[in-house]
py3Dmol code that shows the C-alpha trace and the ligand (Angstrom):
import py3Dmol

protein = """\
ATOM      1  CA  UNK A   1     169.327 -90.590  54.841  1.00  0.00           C
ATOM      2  CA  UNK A   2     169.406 -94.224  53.845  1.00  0.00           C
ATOM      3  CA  UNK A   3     172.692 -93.941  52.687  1.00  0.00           C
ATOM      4  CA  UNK A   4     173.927 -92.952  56.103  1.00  0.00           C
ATOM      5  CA  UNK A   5     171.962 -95.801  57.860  1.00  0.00           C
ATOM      6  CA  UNK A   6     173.373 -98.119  55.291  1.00  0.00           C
ATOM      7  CA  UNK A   7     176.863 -97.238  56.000  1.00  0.00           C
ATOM      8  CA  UNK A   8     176.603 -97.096  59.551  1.00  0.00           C
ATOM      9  CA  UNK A   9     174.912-100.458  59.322  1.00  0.00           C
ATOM     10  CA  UNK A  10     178.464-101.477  57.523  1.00  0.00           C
ATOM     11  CA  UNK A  11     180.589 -99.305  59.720  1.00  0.00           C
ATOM     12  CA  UNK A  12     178.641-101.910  62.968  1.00  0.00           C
ATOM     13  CA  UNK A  13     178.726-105.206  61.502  1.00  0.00           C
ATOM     14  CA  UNK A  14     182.066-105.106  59.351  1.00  0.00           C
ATOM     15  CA  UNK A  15     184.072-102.057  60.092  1.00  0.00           C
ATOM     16  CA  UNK A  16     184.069-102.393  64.035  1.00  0.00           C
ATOM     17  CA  UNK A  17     184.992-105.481  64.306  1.00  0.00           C
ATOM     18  CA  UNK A  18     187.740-105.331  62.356  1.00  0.00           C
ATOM     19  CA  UNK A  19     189.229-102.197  64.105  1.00  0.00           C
ATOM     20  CA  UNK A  20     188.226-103.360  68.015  1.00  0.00           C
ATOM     21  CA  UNK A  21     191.804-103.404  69.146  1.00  0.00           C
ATOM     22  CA  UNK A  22     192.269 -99.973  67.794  1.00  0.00           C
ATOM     23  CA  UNK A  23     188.936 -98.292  69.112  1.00  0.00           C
ATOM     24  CA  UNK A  24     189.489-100.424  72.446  1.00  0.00           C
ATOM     25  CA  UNK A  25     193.087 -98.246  72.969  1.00  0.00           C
ATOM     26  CA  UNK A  26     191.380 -94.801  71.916  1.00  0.00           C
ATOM     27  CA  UNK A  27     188.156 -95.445  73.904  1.00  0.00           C
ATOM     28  CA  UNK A  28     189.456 -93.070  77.028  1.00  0.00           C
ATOM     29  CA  UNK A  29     191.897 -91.277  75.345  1.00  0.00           C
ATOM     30  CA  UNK A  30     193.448 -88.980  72.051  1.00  0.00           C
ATOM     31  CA  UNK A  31     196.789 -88.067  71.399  1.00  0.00           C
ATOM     32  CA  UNK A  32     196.283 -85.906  68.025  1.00  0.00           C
ATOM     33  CA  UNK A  33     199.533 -84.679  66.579  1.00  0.00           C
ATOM     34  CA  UNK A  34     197.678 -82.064  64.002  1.00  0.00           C
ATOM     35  CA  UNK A  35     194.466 -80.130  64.320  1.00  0.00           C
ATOM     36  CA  UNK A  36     193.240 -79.828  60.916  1.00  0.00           C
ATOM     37  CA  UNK A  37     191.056 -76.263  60.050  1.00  0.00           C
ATOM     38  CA  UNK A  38     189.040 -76.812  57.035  1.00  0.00           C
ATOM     39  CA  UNK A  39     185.504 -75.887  55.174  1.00  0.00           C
ATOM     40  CA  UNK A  40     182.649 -77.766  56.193  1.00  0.00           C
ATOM     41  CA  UNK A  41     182.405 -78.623  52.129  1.00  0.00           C
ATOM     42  CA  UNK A  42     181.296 -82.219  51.430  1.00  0.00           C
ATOM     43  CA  UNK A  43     184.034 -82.976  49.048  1.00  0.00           C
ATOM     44  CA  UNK A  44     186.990 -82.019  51.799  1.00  0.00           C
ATOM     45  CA  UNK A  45     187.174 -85.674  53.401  1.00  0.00           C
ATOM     46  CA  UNK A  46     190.645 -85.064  55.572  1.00  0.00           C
ATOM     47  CA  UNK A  47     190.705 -88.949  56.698  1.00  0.00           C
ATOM     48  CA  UNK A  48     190.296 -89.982  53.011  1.00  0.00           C
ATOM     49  CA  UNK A  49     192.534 -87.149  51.728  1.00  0.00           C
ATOM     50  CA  UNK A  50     195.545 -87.543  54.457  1.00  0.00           C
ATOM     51  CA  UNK A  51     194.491 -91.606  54.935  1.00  0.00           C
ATOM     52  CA  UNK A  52     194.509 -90.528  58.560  1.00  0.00           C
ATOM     53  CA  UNK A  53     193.076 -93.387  60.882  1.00  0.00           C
ATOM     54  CA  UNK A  54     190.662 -92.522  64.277  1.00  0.00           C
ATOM     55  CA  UNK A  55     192.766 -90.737  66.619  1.00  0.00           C
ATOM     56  CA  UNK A  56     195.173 -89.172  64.183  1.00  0.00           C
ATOM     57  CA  UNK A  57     193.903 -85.511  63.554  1.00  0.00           C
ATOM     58  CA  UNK A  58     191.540 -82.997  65.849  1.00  0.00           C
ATOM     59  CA  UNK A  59     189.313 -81.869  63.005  1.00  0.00           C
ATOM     60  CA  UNK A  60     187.728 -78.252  63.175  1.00  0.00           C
ATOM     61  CA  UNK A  61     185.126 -77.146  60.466  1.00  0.00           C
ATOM     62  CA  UNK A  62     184.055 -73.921  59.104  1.00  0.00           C
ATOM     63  CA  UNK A  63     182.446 -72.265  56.262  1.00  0.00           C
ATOM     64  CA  UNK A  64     185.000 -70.610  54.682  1.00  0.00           C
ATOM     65  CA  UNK A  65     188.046 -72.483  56.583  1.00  0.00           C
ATOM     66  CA  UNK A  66     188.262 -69.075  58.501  1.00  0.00           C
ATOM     67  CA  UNK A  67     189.364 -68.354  62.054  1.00  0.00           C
ATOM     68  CA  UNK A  68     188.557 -65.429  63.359  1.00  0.00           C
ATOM     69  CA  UNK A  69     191.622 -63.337  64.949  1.00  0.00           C
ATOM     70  CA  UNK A  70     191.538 -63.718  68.925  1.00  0.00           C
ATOM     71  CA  UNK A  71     189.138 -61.220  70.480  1.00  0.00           C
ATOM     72  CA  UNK A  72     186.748 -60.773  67.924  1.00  0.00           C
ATOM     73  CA  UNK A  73     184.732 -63.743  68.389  1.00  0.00           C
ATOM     74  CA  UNK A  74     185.131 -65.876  71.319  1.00  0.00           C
ATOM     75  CA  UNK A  75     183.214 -68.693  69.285  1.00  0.00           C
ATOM     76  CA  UNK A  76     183.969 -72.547  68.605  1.00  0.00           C
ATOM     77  CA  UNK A  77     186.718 -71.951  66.534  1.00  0.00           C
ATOM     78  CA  UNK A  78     189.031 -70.304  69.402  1.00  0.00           C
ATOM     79  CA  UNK A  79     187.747 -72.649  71.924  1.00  0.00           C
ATOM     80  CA  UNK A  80     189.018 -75.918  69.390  1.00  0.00           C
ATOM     81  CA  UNK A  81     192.486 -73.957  68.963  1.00  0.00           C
ATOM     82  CA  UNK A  82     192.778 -73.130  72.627  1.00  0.00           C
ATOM     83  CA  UNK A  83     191.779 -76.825  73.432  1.00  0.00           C
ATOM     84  CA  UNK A  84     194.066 -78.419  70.969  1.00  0.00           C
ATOM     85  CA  UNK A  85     197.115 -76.242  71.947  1.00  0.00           C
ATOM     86  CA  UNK A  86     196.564 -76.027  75.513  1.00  0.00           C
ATOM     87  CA  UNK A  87     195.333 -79.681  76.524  1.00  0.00           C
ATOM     88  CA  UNK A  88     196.144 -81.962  73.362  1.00  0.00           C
ATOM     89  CA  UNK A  89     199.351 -79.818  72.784  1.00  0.00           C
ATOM     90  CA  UNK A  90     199.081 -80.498  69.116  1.00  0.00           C
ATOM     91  CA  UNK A  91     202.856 -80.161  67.194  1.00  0.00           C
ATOM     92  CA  UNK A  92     201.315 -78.960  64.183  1.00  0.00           C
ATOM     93  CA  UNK A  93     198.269 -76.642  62.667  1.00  0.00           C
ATOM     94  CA  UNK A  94     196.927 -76.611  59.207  1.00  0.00           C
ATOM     95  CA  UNK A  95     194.446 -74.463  57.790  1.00  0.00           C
ATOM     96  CA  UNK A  96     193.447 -76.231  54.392  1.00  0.00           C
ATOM     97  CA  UNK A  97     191.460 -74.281  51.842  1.00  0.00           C
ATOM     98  CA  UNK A  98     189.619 -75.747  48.896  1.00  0.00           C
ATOM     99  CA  UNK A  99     189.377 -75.580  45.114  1.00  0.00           C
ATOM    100  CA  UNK A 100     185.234 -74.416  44.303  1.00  0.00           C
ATOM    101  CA  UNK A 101     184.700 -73.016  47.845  1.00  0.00           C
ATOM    102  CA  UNK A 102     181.121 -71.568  48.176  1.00  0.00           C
ATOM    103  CA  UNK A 103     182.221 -68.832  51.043  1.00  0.00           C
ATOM    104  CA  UNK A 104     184.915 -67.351  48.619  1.00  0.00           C
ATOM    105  CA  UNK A 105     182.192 -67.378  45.473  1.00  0.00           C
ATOM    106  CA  UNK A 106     180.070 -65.720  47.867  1.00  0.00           C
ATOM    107  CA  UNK A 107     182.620 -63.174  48.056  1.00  0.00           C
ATOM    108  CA  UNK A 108     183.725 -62.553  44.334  1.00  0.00           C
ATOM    109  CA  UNK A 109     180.049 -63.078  43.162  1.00  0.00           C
ATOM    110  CA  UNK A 110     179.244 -60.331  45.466  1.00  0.00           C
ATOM    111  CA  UNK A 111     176.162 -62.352  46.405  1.00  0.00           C
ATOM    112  CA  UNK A 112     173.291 -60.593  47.980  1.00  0.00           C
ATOM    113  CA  UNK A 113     173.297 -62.262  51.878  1.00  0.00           C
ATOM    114  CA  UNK A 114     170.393 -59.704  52.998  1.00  0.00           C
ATOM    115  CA  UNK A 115     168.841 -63.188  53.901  1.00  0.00           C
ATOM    116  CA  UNK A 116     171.933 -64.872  55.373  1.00  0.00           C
ATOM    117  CA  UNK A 117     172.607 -62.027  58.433  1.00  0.00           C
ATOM    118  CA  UNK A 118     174.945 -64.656  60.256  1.00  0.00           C
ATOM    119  CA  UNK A 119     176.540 -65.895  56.951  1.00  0.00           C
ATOM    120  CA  UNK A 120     177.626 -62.333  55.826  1.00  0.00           C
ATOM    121  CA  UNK A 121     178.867 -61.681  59.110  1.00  0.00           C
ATOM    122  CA  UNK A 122     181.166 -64.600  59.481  1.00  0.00           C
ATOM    123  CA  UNK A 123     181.890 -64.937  55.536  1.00  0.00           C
ATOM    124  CA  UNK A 124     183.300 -60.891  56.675  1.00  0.00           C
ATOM    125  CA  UNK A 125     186.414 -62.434  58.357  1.00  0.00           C
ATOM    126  CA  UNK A 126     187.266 -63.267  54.648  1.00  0.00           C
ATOM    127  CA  UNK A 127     188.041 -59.464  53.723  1.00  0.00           C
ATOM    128  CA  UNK A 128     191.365 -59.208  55.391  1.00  0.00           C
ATOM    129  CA  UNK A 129     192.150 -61.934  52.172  1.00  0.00           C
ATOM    130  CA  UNK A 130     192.191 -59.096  49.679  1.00  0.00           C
ATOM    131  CA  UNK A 131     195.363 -57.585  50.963  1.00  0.00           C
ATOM    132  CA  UNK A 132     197.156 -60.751  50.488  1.00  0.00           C
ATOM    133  CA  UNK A 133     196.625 -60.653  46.412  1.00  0.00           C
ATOM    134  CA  UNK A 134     200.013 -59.952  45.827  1.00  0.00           C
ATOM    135  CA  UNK A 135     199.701 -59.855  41.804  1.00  0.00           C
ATOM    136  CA  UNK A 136     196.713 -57.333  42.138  1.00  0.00           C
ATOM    137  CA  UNK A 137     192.613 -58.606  41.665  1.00  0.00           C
ATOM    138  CA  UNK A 138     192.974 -60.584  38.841  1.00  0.00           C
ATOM    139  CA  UNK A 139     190.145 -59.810  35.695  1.00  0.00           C
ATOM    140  CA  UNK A 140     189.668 -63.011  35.025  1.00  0.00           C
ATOM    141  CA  UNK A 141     186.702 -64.228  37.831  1.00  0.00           C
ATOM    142  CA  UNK A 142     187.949 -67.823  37.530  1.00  0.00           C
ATOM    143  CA  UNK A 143     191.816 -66.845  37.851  1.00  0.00           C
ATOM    144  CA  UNK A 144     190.103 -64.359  41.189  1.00  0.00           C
ATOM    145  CA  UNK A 145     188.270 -67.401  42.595  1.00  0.00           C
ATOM    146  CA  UNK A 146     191.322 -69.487  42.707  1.00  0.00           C
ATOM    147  CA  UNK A 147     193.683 -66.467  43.968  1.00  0.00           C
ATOM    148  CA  UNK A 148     191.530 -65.721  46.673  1.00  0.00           C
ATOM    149  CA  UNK A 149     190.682 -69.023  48.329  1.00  0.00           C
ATOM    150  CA  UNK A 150     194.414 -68.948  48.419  1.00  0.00           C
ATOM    151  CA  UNK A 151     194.817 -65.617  49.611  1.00  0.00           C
ATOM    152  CA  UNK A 152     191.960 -66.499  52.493  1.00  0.00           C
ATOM    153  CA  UNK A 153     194.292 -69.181  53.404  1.00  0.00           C
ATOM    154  CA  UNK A 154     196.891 -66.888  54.099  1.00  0.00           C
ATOM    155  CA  UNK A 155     195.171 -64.154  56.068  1.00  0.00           C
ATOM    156  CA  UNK A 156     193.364 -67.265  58.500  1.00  0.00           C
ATOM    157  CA  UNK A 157     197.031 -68.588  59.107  1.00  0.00           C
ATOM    158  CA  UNK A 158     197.830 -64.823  60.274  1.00  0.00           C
ATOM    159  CA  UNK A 159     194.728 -64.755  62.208  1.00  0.00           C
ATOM    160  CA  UNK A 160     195.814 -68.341  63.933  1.00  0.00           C
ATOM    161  CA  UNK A 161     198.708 -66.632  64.965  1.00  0.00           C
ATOM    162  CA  UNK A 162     197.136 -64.145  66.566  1.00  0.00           C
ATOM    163  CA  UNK A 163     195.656 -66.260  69.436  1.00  0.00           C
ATOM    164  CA  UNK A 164     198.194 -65.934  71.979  1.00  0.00           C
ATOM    165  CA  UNK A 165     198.363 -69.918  72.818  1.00  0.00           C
ATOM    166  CA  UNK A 166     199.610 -70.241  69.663  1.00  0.00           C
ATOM    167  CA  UNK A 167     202.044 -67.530  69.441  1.00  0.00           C
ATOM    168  CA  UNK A 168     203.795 -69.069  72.475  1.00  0.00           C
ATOM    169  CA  UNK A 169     203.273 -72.659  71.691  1.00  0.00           C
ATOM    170  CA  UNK A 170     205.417 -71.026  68.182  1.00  0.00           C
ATOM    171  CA  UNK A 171     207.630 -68.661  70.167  1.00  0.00           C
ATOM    172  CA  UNK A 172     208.600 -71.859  72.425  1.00  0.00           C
ATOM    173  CA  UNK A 173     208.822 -74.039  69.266  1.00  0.00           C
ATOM    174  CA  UNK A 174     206.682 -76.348  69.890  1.00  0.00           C
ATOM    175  CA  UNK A 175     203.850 -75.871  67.020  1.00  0.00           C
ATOM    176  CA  UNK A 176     204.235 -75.768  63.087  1.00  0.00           C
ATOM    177  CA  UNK A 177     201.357 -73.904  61.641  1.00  0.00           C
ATOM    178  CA  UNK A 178     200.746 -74.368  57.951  1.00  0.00           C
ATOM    179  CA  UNK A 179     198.863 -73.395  55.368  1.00  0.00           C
ATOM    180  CA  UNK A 180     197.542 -75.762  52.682  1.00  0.00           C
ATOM    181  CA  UNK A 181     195.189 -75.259  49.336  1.00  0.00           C
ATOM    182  CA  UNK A 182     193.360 -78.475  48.092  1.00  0.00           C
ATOM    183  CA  UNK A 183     192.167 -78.938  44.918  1.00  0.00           C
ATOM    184  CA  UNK A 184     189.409 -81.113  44.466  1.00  0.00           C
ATOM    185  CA  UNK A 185     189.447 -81.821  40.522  1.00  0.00           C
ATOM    186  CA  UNK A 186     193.503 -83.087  40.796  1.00  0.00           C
ATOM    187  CA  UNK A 187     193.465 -84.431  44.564  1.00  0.00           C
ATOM    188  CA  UNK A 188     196.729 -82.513  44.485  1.00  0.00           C
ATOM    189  CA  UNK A 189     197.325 -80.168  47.723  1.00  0.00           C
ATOM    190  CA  UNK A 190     199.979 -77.423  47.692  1.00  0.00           C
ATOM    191  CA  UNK A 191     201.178 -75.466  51.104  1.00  0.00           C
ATOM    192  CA  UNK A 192     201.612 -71.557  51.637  1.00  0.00           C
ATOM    193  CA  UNK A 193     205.791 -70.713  51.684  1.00  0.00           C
ATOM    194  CA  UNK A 194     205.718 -67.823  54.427  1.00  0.00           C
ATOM    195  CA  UNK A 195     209.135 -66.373  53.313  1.00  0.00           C
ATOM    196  CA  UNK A 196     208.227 -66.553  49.592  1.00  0.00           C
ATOM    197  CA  UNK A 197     204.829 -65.813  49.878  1.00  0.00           C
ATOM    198  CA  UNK A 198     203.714 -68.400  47.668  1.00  0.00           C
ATOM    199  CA  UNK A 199     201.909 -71.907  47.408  1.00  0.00           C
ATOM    200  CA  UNK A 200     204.339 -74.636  46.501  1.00  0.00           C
ATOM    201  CA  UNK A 201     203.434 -78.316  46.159  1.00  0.00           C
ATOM    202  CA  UNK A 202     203.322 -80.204  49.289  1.00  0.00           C
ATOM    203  CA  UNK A 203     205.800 -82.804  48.088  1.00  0.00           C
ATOM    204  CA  UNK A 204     208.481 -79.814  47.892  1.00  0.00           C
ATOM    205  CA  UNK A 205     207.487 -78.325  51.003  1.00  0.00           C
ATOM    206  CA  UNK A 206     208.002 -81.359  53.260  1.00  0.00           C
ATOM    207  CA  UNK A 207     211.722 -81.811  50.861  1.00  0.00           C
ATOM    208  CA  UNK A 208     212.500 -79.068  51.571  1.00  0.00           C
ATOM    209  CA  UNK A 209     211.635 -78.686  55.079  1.00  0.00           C
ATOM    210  CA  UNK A 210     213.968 -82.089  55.133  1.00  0.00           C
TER     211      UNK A 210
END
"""
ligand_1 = """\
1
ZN
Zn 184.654 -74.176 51.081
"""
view = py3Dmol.view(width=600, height=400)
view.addModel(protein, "pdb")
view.setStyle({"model": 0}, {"cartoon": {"style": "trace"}})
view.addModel(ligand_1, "xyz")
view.setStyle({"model": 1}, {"stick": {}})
view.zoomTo()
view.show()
């Protein structure tokens, strides 16, 4: 806890100051251009990983990174989406997976959540991921981990489409969704092709999106 009193300490006397113009312009109002959908893991720092600024992304957390498909759980998640779409009319929507994610070790480790009832329930909007192993369920658990945090990626991009602001924010153009896969030991992030079904690096998605 100290640690969070020091920094805010630094963030008051130091930080602040230095941004006041900045917080002075956002103090009434946000014009995001992305909302960013990612675990609530300690290591996925979006600000520090994009070197977004206050006011640049709407930021939505989960266990997991999932989003359950409309109608099945009229929870935070699809209240963020509908808000971002809707009122923020955000141009673009990533859903970032990790490298190391705890909800998909949960899931290949087949761990026993008898104790977690409202973990194993939401970590269950992770099952639609298996589908998307295109290669088959790799032996090797490490090579599984891996395959299905991206696979998980995929299937909560499908179930982001599913929400009907954004399928008519898409069908009128005006949202990119995306999916993305960071890696935590390289800092490198790589984003889901649709039409080739596979995770490319980021640099050659945005070339050749150019
Ligand atoms: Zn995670």
């Amino acid at each position: 806890m100290q640690k969070l009193l020091d920094g805010y300490a630094k963030f008051r006397n130091q930080v602040f100051p230095q941004q006041k113009d900045r917080f002075r312009l956002l103090a009434d109002r946000q014009a995001p251009d992305a909302l960013f959908i990612t675990c609530s893991d300690s290591r996925v720092v979006p600000d520090l990983i994009l070197q977004t600024e206050p006011g640049d992304i709407f930021v939505c957390r989960t266990a997991g990174n999932i989003v359950p498909p409309h109608g099945q759980m009229a929870g935070g998640v699809s209240a963020t989406i509908e808000y971002a779409v809707e009122v923020l009319a955000v141009s673009h929507i990533i859903v970032c997976g990790h490298s190391d994610c705890g909800a998909i070790k949960a899931i290949t480790d087949r761990r026993d959540l008898s104790r977690l009832p409202l973990t194993a329930k939401w970590l269950g909007f992770i099952e639609p991921a298996w589908k998307f192993l295109d290669a088959g369920i790799p032996s090797d658990p490490r090579v599984l981990h891996t395959a299905l945090i991206h696979a998980n990626v995929i299937a909560q991009y499908e179930h982001l489409r599913t929400h009907p602001e954004v399928a008519r924010a898409l069908a009128h153009k005006k949202l990119q969704v995306h999916g993305w896969y960071y890696d935590i030991l390289t800092g490198a992030i790589e984003a889901y092709d649709p039409e080739e079904r596979k995770f490319i690096p980021l640099e050659q998605s945005i070339a050749a999106a150019r």
